[in-house]
C-alpha positions in Angstrom: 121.8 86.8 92.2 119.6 89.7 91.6 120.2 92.0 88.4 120.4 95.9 88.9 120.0 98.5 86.0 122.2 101.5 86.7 121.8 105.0 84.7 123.7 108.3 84.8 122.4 110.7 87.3 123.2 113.5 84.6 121.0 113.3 82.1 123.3 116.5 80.0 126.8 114.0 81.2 126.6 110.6 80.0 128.0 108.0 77.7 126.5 105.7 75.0 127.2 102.9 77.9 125.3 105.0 80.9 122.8 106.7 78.8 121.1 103.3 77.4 121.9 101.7 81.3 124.2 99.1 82.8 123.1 95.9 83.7 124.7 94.2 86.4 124.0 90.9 88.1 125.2 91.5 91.5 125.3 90.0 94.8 123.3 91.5 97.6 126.1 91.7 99.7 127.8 94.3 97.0 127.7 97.7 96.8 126.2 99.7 94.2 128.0 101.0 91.7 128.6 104.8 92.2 130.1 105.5 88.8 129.8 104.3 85.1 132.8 101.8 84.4 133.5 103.7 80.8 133.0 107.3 81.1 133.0 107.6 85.5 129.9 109.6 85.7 127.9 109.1 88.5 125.2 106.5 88.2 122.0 105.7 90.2 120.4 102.3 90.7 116.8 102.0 88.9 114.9 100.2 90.8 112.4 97.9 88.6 109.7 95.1 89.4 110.9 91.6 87.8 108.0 90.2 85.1 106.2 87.3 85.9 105.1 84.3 83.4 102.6 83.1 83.5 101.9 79.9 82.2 98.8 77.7 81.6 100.7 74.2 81.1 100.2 73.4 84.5 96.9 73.6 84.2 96.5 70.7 81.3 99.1 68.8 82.7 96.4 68.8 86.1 93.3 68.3 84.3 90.7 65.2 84.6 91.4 64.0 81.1 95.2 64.4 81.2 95.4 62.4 84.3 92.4 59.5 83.2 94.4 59.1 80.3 97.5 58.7 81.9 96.7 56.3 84.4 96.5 58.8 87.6 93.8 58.8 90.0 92.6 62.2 91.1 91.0 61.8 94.7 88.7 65.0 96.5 88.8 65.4 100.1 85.1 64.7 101.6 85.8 65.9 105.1 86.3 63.5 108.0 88.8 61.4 106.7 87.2 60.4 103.5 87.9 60.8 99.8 86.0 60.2 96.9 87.5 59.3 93.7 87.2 61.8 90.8 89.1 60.2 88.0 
């Protein structure tokens, strides 16, 4: 389910709840909330890009020496149907 941040559309007319933002995980089927569940103000939908990880452990877990030392053969494709063996 994707997660929404709603704020007030009234930046003079808001509540501790509205003025910090709501976060809601909703489904995409829903609609969005028009008004803040403590104070009713209006609210808007902020729109947000998600962060990616990045993550190197793939990377060691995949290399030569992790996979010679634990018993996994790592073969290259040569073109026309043959393979050479790396580790």
């Amino acid at each position: 389910m994707p997660f929404y941040v709603y704020r007030s559309k009234d930046p003079k007319n808001k509540c501790a709840e509205c003025k910090e933002g709501i976060e809601l995980f909703q489904s995409i089927q829903e609609k969005p909330l028009e008004s803040c569940p403590e104070c009713g103000k209006a609210v808007a939908r902020i729109f947000h890009s998600t962060p990616t990880v990045r993550d190197s452990s793939e990377k060691k877990i995949l290399s030569d020496d992790n996979l010679k030392k634990n018993g996994f053969k790592k073969l290259v494709n040569r073109g026309g149907g043959k393979f050479d063996e790396v580790v």
